[in-house]
Biopython code that builds the backbone (N, CA, C, O; Angstrom):
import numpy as np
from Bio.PDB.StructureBuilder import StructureBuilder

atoms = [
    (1, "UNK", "N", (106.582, 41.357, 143.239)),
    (1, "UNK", "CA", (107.502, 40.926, 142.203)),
    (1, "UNK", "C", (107.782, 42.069, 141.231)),
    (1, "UNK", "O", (107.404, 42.011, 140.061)),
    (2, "UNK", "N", (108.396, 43.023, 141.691)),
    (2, "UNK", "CA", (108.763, 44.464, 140.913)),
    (2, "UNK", "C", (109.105, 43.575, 139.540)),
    (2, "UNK", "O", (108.420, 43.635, 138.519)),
    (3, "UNK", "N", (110.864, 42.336, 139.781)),
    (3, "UNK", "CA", (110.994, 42.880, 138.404)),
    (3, "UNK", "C", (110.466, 42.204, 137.313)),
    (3, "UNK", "O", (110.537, 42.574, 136.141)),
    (4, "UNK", "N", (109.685, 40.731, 137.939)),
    (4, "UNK", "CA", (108.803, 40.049, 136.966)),
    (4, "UNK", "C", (107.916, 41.504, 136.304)),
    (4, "UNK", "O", (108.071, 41.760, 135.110)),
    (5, "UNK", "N", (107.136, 42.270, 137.043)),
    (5, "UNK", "CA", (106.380, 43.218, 136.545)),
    (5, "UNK", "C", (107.128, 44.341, 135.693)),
    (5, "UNK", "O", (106.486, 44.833, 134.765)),
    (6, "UNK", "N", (108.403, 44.780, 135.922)),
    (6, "UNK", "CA", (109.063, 44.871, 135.047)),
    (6, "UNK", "C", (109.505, 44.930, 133.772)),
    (6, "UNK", "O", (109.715, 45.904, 133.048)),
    (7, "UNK", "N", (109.672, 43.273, 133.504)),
    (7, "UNK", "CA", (110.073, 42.687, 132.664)),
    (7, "UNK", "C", (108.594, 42.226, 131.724)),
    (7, "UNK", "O", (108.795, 41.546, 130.718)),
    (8, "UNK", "N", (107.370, 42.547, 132.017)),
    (8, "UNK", "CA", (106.344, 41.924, 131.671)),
    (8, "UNK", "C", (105.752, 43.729, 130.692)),
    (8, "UNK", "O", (105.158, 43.884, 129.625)),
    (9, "UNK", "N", (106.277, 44.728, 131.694)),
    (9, "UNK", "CA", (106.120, 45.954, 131.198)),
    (9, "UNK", "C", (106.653, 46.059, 129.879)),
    (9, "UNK", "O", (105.926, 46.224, 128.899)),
    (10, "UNK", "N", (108.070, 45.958, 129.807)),
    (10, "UNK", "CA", (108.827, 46.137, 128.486)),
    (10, "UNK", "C", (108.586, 44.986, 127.876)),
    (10, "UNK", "O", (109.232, 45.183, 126.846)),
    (11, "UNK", "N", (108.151, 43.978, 127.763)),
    (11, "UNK", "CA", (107.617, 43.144, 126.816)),
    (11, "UNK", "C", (106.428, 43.517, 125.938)),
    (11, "UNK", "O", (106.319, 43.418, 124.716)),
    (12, "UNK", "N", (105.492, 44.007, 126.920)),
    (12, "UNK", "CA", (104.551, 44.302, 126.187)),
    (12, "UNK", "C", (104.575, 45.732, 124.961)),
    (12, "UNK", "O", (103.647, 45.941, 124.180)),
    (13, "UNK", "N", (105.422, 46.298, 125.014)),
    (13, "UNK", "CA", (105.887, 46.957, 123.342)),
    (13, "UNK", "C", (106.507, 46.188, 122.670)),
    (13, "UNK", "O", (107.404, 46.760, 122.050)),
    (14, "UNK", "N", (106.438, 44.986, 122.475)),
    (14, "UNK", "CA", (106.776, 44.229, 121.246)),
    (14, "UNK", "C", (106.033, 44.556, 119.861)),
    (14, "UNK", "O", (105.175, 43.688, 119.705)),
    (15, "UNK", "N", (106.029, 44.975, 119.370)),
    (15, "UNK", "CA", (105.289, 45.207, 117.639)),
    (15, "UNK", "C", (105.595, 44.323, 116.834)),
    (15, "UNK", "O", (104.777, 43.868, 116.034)),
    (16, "UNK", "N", (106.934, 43.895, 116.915)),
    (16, "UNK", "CA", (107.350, 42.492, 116.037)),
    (16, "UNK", "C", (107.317, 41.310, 115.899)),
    (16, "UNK", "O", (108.445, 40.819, 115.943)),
    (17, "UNK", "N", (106.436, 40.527, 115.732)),
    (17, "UNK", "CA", (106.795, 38.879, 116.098)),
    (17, "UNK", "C", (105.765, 38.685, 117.253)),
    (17, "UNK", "O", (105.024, 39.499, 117.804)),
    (18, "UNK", "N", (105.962, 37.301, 117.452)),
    (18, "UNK", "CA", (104.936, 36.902, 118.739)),
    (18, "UNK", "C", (106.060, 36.286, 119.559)),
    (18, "UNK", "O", (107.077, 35.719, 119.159)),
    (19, "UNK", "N", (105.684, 36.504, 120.675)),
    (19, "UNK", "CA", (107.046, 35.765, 122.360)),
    (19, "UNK", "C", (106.118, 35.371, 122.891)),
    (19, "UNK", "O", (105.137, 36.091, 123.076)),
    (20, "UNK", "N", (106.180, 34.094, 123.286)),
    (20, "UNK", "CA", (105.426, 33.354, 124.319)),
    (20, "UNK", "C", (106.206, 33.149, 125.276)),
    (20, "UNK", "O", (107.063, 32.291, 125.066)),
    (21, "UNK", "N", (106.207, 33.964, 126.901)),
    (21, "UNK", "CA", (107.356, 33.634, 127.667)),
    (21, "UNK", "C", (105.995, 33.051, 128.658)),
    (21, "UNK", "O", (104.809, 33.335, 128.825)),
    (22, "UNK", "N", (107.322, 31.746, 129.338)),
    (22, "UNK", "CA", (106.911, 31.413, 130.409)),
    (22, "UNK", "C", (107.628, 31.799, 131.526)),
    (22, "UNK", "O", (108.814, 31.755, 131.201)),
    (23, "UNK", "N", (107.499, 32.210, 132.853)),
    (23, "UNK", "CA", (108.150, 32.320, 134.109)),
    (23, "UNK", "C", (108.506, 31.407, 135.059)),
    (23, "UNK", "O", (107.801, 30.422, 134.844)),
    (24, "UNK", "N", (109.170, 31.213, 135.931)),
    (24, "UNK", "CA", (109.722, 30.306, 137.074)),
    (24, "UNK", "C", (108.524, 29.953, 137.528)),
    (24, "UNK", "O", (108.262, 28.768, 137.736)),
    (25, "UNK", "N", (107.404, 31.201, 137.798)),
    (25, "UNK", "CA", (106.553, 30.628, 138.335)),
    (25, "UNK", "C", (105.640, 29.503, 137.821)),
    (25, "UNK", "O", (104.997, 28.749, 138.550)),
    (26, "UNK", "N", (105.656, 29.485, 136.809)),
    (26, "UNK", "CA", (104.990, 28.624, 135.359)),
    (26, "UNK", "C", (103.980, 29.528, 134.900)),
    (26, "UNK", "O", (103.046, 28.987, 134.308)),
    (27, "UNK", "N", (103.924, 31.111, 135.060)),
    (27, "UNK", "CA", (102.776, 31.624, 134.395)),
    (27, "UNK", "C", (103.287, 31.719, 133.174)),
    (27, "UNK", "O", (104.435, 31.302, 133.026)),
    (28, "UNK", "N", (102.600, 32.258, 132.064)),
    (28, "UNK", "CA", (102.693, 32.225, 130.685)),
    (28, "UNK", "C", (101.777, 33.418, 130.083)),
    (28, "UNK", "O", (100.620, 33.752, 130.338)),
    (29, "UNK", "N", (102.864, 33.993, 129.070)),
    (29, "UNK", "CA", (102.243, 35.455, 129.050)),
    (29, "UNK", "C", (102.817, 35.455, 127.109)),
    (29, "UNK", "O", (103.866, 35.009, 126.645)),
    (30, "UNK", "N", (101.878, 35.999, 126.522)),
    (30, "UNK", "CA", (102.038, 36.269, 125.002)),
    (30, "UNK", "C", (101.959, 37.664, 124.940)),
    (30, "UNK", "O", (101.339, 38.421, 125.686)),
    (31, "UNK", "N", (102.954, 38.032, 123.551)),
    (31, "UNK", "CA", (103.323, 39.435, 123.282)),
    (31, "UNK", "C", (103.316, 39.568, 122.042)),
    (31, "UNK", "O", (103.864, 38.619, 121.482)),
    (32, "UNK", "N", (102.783, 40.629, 121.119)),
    (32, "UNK", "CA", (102.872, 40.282, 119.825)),
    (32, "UNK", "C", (101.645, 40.004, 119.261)),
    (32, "UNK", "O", (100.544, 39.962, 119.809)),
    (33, "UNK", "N", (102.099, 39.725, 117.537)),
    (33, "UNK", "CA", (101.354, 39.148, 116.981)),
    (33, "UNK", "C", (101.387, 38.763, 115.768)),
    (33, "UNK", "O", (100.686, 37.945, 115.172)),
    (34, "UNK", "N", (102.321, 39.454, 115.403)),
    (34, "UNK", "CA", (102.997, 39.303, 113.565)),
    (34, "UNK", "C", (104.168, 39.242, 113.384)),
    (34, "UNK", "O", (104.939, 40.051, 113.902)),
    (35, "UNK", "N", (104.653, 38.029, 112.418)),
    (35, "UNK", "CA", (105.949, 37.790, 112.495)),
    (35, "UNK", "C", (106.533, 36.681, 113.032)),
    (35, "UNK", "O", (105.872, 35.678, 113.302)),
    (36, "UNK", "N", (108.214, 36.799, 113.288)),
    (36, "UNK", "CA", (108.542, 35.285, 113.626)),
    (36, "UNK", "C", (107.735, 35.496, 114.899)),
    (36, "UNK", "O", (107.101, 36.437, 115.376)),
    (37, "UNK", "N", (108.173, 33.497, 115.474)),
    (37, "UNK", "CA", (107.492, 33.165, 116.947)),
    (37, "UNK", "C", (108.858, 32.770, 117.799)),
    (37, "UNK", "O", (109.987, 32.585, 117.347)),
    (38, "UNK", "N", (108.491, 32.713, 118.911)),
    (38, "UNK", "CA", (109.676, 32.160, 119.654)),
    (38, "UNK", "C", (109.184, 31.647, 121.195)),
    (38, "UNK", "O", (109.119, 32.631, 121.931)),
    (39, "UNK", "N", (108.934, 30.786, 121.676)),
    (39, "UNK", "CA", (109.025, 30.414, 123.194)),
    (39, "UNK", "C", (110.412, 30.758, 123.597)),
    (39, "UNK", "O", (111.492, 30.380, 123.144)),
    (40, "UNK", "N", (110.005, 31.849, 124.897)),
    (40, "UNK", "CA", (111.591, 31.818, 126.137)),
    (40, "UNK", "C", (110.697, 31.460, 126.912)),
    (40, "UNK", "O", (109.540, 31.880, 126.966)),
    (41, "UNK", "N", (111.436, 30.301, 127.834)),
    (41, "UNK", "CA", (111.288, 29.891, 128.905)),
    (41, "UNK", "C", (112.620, 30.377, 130.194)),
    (41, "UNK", "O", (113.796, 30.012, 130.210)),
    (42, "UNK", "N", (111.858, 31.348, 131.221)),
    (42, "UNK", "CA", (113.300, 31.767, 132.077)),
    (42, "UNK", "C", (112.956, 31.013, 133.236)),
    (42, "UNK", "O", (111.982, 31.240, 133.953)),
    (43, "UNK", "N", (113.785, 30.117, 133.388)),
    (43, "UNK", "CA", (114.410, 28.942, 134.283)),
    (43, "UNK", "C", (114.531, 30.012, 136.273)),
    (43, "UNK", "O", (114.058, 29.681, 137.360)),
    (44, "UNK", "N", (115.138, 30.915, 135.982)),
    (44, "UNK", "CA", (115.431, 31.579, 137.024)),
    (44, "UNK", "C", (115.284, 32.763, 136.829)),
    (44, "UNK", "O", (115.526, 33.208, 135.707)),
    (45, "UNK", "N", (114.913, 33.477, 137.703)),
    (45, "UNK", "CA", (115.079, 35.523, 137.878)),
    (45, "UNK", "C", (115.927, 36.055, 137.703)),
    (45, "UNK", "O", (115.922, 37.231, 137.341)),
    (46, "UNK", "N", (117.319, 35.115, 137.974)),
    (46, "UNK", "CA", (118.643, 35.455, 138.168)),
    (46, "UNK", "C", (118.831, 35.768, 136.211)),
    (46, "UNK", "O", (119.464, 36.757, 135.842)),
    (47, "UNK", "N", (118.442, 35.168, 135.568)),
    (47, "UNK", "CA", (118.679, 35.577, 133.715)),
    (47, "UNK", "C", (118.439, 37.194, 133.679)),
    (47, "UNK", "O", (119.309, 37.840, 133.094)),
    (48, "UNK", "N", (117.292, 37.940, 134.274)),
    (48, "UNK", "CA", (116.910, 39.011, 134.308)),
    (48, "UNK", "C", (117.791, 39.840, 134.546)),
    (48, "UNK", "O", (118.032, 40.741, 133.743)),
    (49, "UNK", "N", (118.483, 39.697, 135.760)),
    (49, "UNK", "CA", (119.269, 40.576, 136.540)),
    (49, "UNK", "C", (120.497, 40.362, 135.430)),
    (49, "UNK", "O", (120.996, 41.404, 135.005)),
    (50, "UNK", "N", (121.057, 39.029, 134.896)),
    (50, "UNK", "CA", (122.142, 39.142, 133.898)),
    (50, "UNK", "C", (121.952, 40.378, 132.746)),
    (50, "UNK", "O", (122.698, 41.281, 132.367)),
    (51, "UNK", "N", (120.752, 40.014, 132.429)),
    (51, "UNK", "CA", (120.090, 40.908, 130.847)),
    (51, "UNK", "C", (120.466, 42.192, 131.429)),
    (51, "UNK", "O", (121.366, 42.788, 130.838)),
    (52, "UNK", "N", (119.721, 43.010, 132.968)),
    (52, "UNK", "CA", (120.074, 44.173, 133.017)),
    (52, "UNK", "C", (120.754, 44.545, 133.301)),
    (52, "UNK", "O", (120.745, 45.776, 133.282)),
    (53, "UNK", "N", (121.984, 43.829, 133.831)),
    (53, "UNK", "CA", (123.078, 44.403, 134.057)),
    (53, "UNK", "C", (124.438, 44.441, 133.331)),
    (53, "UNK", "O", (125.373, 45.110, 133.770)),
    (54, "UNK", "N", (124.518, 43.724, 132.236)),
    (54, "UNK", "CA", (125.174, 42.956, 131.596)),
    (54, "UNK", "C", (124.766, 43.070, 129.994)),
    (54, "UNK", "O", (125.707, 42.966, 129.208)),
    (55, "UNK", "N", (123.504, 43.265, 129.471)),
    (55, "UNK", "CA", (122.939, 43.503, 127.962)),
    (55, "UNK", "C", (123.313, 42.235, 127.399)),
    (55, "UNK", "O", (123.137, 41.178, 128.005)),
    (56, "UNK", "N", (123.967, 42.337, 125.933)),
    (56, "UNK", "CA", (123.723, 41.508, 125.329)),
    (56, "UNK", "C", (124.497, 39.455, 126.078)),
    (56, "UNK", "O", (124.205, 38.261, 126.029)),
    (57, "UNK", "N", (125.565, 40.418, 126.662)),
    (57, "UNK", "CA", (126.834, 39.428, 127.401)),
    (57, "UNK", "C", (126.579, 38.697, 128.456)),
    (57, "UNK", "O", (127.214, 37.714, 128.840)),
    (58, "UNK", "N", (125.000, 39.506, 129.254)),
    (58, "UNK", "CA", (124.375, 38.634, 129.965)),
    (58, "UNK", "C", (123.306, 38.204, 129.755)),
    (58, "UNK", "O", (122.575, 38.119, 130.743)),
    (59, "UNK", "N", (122.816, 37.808, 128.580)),
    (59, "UNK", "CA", (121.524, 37.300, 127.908)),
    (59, "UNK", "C", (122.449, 35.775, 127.886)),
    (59, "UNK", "O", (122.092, 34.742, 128.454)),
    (60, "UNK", "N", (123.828, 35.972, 127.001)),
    (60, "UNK", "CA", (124.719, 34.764, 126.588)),
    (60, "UNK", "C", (124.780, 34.261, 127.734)),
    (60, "UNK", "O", (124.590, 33.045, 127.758)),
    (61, "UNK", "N", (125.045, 34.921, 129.022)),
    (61, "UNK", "CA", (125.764, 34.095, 130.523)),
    (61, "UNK", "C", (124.163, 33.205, 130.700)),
    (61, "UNK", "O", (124.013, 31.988, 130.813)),
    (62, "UNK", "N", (123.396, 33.980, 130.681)),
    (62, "UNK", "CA", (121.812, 33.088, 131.093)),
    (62, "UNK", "C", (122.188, 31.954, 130.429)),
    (62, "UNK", "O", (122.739, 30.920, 130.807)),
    (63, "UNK", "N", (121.612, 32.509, 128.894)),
    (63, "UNK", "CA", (122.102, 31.102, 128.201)),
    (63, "UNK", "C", (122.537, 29.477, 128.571)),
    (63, "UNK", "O", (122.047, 28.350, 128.636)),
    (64, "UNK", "N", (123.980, 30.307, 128.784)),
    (64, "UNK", "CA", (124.695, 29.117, 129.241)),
    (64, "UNK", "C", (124.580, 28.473, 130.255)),
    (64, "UNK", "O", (124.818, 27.265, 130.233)),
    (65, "UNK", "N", (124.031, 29.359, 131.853)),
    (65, "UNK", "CA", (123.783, 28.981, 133.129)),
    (65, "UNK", "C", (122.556, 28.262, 132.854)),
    (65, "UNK", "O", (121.997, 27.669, 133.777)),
    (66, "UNK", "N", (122.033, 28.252, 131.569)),
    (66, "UNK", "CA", (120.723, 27.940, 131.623)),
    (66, "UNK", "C", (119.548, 28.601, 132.589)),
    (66, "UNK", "O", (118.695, 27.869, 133.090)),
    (67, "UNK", "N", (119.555, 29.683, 132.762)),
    (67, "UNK", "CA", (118.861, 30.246, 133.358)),
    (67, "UNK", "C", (117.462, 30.764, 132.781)),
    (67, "UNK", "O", (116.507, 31.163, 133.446)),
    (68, "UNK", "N", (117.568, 30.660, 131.323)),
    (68, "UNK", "CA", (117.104, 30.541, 130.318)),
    (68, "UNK", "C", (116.452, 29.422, 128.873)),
    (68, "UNK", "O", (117.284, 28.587, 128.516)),
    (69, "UNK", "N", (115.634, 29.404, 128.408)),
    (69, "UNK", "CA", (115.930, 28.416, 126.735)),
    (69, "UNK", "C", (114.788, 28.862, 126.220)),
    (69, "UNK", "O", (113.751, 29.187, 126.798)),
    (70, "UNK", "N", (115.078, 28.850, 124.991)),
    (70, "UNK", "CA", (114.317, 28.804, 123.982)),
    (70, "UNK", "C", (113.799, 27.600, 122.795)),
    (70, "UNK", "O", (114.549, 26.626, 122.864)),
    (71, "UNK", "N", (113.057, 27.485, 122.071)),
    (71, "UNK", "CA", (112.629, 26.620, 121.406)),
    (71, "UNK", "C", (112.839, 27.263, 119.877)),
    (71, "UNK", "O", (112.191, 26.696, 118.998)),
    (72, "UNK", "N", (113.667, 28.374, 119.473)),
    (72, "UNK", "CA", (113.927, 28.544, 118.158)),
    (72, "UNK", "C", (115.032, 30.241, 118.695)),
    (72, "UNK", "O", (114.521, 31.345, 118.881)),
    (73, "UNK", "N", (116.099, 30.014, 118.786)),
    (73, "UNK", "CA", (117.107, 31.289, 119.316)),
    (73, "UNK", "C", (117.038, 32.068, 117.943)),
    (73, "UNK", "O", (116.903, 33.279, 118.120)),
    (74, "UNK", "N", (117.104, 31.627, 116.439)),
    (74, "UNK", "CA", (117.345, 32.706, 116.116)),
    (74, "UNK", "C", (115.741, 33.615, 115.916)),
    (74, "UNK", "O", (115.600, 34.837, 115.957)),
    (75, "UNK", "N", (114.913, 32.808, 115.748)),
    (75, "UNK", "CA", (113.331, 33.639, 115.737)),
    (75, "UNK", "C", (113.422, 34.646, 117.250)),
    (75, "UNK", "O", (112.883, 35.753, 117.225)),
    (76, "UNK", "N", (114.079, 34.205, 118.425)),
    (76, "UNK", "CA", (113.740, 35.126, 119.296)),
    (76, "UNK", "C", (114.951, 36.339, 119.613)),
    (76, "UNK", "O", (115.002, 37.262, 120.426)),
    (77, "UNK", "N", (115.739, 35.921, 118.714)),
    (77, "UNK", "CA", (116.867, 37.216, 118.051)),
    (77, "UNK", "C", (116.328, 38.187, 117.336)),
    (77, "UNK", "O", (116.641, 39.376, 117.407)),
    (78, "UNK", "N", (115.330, 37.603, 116.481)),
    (78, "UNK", "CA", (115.071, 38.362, 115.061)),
    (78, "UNK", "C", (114.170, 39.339, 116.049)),
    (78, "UNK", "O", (114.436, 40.482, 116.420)),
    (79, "UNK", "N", (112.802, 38.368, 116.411)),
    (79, "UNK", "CA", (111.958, 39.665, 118.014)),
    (79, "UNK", "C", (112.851, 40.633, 118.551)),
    (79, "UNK", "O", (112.463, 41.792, 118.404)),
    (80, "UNK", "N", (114.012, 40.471, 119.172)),
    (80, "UNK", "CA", (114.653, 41.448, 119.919)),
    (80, "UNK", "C", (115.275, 42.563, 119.097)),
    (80, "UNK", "O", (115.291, 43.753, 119.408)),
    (81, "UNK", "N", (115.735, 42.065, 118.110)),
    (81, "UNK", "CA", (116.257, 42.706, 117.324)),
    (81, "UNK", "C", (115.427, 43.894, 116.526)),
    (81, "UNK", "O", (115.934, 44.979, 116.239)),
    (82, "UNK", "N", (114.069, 43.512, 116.216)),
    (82, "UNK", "CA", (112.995, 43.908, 115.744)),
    (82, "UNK", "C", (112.340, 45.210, 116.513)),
    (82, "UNK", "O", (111.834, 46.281, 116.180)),
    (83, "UNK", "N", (112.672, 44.430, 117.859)),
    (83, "UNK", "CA", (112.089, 45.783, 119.155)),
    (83, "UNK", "C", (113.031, 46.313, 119.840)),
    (83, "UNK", "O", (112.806, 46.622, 121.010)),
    (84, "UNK", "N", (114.359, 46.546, 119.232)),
    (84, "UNK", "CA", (115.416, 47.160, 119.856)),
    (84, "UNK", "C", (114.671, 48.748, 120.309)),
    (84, "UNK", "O", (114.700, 49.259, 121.429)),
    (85, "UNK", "N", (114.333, 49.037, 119.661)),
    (85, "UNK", "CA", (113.773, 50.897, 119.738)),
    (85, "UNK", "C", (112.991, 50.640, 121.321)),
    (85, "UNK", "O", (113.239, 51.374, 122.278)),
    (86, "UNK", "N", (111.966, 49.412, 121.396)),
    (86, "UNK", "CA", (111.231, 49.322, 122.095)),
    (86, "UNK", "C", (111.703, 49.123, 123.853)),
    (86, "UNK", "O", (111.108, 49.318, 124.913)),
    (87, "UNK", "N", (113.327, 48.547, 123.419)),
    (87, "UNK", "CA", (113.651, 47.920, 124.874)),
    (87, "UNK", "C", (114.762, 49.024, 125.203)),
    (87, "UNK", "O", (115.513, 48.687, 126.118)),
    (88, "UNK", "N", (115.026, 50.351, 124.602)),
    (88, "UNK", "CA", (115.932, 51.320, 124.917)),
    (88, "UNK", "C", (115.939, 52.061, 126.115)),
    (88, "UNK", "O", (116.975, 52.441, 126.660)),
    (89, "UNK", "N", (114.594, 52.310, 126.609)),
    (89, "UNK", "CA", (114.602, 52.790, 128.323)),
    (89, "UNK", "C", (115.348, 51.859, 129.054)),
    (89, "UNK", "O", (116.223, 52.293, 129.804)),
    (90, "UNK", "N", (115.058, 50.045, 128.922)),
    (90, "UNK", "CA", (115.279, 49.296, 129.805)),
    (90, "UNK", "C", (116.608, 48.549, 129.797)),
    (90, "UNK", "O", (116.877, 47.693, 130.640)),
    (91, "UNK", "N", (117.707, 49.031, 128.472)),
    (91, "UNK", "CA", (118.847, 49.279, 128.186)),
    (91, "UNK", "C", (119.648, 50.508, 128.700)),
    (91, "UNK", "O", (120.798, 50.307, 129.091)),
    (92, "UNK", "N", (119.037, 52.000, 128.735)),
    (92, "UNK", "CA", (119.411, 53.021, 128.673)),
    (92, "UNK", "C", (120.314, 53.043, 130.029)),
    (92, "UNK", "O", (119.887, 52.476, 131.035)),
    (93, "UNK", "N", (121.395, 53.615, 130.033)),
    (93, "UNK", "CA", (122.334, 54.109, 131.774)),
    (93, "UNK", "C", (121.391, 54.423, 132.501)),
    (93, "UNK", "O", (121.220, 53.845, 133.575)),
    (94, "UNK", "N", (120.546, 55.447, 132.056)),
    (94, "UNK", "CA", (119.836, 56.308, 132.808)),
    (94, "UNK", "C", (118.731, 55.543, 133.557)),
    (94, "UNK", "O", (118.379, 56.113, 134.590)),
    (95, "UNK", "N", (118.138, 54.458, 133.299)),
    (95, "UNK", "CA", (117.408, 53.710, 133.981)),
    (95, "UNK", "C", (118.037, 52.638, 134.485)),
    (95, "UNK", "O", (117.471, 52.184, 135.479)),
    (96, "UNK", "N", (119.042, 52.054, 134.138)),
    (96, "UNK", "CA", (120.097, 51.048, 134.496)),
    (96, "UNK", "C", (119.878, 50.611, 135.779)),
    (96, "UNK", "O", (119.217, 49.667, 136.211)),
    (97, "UNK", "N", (120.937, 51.954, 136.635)),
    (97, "UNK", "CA", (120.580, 51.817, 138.045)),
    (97, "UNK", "C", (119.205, 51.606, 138.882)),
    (97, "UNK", "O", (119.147, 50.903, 139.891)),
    (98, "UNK", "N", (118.163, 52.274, 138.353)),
    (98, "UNK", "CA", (117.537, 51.930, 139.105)),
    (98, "UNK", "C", (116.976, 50.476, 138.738)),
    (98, "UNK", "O", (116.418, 50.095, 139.767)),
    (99, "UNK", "N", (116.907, 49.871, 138.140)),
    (99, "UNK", "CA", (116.507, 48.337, 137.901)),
    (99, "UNK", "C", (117.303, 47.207, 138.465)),
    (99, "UNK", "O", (116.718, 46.167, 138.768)),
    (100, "UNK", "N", (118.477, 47.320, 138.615)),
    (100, "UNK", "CA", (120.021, 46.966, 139.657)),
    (100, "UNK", "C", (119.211, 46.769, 141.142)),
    (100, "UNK", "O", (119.016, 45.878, 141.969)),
    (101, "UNK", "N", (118.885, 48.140, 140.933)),
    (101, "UNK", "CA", (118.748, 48.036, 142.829)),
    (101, "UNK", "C", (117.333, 47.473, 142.751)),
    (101, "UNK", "O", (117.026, 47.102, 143.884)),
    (102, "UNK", "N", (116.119, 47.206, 141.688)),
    (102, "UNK", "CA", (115.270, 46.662, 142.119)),
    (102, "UNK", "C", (115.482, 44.954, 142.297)),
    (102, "UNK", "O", (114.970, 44.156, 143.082)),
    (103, "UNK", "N", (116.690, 44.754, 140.961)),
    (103, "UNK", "CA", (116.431, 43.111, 141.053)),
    (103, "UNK", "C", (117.387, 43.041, 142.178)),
    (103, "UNK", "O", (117.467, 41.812, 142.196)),
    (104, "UNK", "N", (118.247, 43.456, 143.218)),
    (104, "UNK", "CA", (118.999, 43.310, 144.332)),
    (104, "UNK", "C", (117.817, 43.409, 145.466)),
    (104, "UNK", "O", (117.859, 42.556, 146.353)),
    (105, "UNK", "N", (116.956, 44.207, 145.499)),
    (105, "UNK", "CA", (115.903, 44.214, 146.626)),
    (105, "UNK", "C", (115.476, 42.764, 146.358)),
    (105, "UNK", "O", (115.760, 41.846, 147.127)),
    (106, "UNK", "N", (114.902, 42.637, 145.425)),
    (106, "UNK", "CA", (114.196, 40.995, 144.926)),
    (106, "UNK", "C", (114.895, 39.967, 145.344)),
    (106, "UNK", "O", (114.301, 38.990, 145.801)),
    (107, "UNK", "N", (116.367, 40.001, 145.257)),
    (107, "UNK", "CA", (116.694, 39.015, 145.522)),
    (107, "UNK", "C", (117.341, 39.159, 146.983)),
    (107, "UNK", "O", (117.814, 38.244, 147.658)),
    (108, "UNK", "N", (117.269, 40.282, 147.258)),
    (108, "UNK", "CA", (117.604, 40.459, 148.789)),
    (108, "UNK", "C", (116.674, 39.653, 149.967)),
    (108, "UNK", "O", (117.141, 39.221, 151.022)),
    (109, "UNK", "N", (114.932, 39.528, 149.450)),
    (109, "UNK", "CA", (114.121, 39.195, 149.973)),
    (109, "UNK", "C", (113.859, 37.744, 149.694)),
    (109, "UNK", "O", (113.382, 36.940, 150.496)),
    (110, "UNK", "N", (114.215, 37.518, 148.507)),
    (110, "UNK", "CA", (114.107, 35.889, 148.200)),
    (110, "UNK", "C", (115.302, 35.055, 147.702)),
    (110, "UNK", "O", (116.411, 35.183, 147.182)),
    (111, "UNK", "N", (114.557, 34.254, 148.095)),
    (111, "UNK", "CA", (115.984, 33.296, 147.699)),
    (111, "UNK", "C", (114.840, 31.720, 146.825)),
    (111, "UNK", "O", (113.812, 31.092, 147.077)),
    (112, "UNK", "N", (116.160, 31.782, 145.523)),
    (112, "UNK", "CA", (115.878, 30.545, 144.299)),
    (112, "UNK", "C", (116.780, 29.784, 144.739)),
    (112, "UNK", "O", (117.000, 28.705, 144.189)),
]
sb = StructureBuilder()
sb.init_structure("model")
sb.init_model(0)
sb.init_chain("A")
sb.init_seg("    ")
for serial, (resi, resn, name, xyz) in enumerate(atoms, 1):
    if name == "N":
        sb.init_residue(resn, " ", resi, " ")
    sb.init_atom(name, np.array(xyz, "f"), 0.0, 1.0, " ", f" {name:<3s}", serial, name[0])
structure = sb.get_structure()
């Protein structure tokens, strides 16, 4: 599961706030420790691949596909917002592509 591991990587530089995410799989992983709180719950893998390919416009598409939810959106705004510095590799062009082609292998091999 590259991009669950991934996505579990750049979480863990959170400095701001506490995130309690849960996964499809139902594991459950805390980040943080000071500051607002926020449960994300990601419904599907497919939210991931929106976020990296897409930034802020595919966080909204999750959203709406529900691929995603939260239990307080703007506390887990204020987190992101807080660790913008933190999530800039996994934003950056320069790593872009290669995260594309990992969540396309992922989903090349599985199917939700």
């Amino acid at each position: 599961m590259m991009v669950k591991n991934s996505l579990l990587k750049y979480l863990q530089s959170i400095h701001f706030g506490r995130l309690t995410l849960e996964l499809p799989d139902q594991t459950i992983h805390q980040f943080g420790n000071n500051g607002p709180e926020a449960f994300l719950k990601i419904n599907n893998y497919k939210a991931i691949s929106l976020i990296i390919s897409k930034g802020n416009v595919g966080f909204a598409e999750g959203y709406i596909y529900n691929y995603w939810q939260t239990d307080n959106l703007l506390n887990l705004y204020h987190i992101f917002a807080g660790n913008l510095s933190s999530f800039s590799e996994l934003l950056s062009k320069k790593s872009l592509g290669k995260y594309i082609n990992i969540i396309k292998h992922f989903f090349n091999q599985n199917t939700h």
